[in-house]
C-alpha positions as CSV (number, residue, x, y, z in Angstrom):
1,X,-3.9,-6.9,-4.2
2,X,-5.7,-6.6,-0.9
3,X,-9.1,-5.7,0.8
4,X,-10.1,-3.7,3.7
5,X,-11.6,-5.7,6.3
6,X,-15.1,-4.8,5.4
7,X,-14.4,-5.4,1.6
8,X,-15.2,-1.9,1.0
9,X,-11.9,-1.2,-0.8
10,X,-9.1,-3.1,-3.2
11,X,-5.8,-2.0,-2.7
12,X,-3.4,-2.7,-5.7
13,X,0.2,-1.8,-6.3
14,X,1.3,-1.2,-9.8
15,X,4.1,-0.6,-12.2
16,X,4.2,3.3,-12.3
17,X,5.4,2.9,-8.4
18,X,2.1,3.9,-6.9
19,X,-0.6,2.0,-5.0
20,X,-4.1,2.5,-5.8
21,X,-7.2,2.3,-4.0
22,X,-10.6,1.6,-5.2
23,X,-14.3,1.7,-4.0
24,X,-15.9,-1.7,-4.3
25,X,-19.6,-0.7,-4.5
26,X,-18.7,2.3,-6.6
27,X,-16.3,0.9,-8.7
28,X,-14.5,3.8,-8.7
29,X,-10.3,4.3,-8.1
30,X,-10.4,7.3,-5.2
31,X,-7.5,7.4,-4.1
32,X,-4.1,7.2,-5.3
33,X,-0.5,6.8,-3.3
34,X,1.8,8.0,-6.6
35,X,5.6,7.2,-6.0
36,X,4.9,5.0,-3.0
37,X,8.1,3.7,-3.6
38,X,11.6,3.9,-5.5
39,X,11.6,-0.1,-6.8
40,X,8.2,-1.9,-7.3
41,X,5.8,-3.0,-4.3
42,X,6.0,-6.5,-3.4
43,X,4.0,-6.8,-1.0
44,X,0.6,-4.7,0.8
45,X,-0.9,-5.2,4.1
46,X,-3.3,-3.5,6.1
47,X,-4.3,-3.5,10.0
48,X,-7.0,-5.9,11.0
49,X,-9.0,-2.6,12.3
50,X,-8.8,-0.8,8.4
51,X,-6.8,1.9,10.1
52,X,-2.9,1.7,8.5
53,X,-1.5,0.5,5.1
54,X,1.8,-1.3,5.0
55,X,3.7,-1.4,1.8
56,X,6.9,-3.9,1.3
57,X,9.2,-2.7,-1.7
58,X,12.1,-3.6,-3.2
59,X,14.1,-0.7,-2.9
60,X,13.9,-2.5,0.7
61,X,11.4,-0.1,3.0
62,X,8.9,-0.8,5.1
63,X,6.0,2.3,4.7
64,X,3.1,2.7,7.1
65,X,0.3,4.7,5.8
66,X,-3.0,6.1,7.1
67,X,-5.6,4.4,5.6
68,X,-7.9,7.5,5.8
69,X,-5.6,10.4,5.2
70,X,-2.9,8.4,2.6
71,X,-0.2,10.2,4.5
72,X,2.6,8.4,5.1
73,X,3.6,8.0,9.2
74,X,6.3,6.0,8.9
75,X,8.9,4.4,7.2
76,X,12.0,1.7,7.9
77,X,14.8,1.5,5.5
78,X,17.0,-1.5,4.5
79,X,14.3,-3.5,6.4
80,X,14.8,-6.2,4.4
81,X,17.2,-7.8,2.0
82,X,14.8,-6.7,-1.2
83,X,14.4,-9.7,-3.1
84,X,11.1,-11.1,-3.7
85,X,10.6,-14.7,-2.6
């Protein structure tokens, strides 16, 4: 689990393979990232200006979303050996 900067927004990965994100002040989920992933998340990130998501998996990729649009820009693959430490 992360937040945005400006604690606007929790970001959580979760079983089903997604990551969700969710309005603070309206404690609401509005936005949802489904099959982020092949393997579970281990690990979220974002950009100290709010602007891109980075998700760490262990189906071992690297994905870069926009943090406004949820569209994925860009991805590395076998970026890492896939175990969580």
């Amino acid at each position: 689990m992360i937040t945005t900067k400006d604690k606007g927004f929790v970001i959580t990965a979760s079983r089903d393979l997604s990551i969700n994100i969710f309005d603070i002040e309206k404690r609401i989920n509005v936005a949802i990232i489904e099959k982020a992933h092949k393997a579970p998340i281990t690990g979220l990130a974002i950009t100290s200006t709010d602007s891109t998501l980075v998700s760490v998996s262990r189906d071992k990729s690297i994905k870069f979303f926009d943090f406004k649009t949820r569209e994925l820009q860009y991805f590395l693959l076998n970026a890492h050996n896939g175990i969580e430490e």
